[in-house]
Structures are given as structure tokens and as C-alpha cells.
C-alpha positions, 0 to 999 in steps of 0.5 A: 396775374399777380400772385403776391397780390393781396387782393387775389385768391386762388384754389389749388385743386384736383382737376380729375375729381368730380367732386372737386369740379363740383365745388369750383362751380359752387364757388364760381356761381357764389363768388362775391367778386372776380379776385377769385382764381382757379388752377389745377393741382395737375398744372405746371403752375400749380406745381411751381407755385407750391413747390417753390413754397415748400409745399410737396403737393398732395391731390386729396388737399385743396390748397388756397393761397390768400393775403400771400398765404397758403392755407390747406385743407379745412382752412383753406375752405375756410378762408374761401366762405369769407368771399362767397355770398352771404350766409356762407361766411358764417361758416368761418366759425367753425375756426373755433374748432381744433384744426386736428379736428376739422381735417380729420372730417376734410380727410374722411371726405377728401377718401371718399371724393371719388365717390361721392360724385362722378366726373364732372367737367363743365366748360367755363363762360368765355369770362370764366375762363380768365380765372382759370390758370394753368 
């Protein structure tokens, strides 16, 4: 794959979360098209792609690289409702709220991501496997 290419999107995020697996199913099941990707903060690629961007990466922060961009947090949530199914990129209205603002409930959430869900590890479709990059 082509990381430059504007036409694709990965979410960068924690593999050992529940929660976190959680919401690559929501995403996989609600995806509007397959340009989405998937790779854990833990992989190698993960590591030298946001490294090489000077991101020093933090397990608690989804991260979303989109149109060459890396968003985190709140905005990288964001960025990934416009590409689900409708209603959900209604939900990137609320960019009218302050950023400062929307991390601090990402972060609230993000504490507490251990115990809102358990493990959670579902094994992807022979097609879903080729969105996953490790």
C-alpha cells in the first residue's frame, strides 16, 4: 500500500485494548468502502510510520493518517465518521467544539478504555485481513 496515497486511511491503535478492538469492529462493520486500514500502535509499522513524522506515540491516542495527515485523538475520530455509513458523519459537527475540549472527554475515556471493555480479539475475514498492516 501506498501511504502517501490520498485515497487511503489508516487508524493507528492500541491492539492490547478491548475497547480499542471494539471500535476497529465498529469501524470494519460501518465502513463505507475498503480504502480503510487498520495497524496496531505495537507494529513495526506503526512505529516507523509515526516516528518518521515526529509523532513519539502514546498507547492511550488513536491516531488517523488521512489525505497525508496525521490527526489524533478527538480529530482522528472525527475524520474517521466521514467515511462510515450514514448518519454517522453527522458526528463531524461537533469540530465546532474547541479541540481543548473534545480531548479532554477523548482523554477521560481513553483512562478508563481498560474498563469499559474487556479483551476483546476477533479474527478478521480472509478479506479483512488484508486491511490490517503490521
Amino acid at each position: 500500500m501506498n501511504i502517501d496515497d490520498s485515497k487511503n486511511i489508516i487508524l493507528f491503535y492500541d491492539g492490547d485494548c478491548g475497547f480499542c478492538n471494539s471500535s476497529v469492529q465498529f469501524v470494519l462493520k460501518h465502513r463505507k468502502h475498503d480504502s480503510i486500514y487498520f495497524a496496531t500502535l505495537q507494529s513495526d509499522f506503526a512505529t516507523e510510520l509515526l516516528k518518521s513524522r515526529g509523532i513519539d506515540i502514546k498507547l492511550d491516542t488513536l491516531y488517523v493518517l488521512k489525505n497525508n495527515t496525521i490527526y489524533d485523538k478527538s480529530s482522528g475520530g472525527l475524520q474517521l465518521t466521514a467515511e462510515l455509513k450514514f448518519p454517522l458523519p453527522i458526528l463531524k459537527a461537533f469540530y465546532i467544539v474547541p479541540k481543548f475540549m473534545r480531548d479532554a472527554v477523548y482523554t477521560y475515556i481513553a483512562k478508563r478504555r481498560h474498563k469499559i471493555s474487556n479483551s476483546f480479539c476477533v479474527l478478521p475475514t480472509e478479506e479483512e485481513k488484508e486491511l490490517f498492516l503490521s
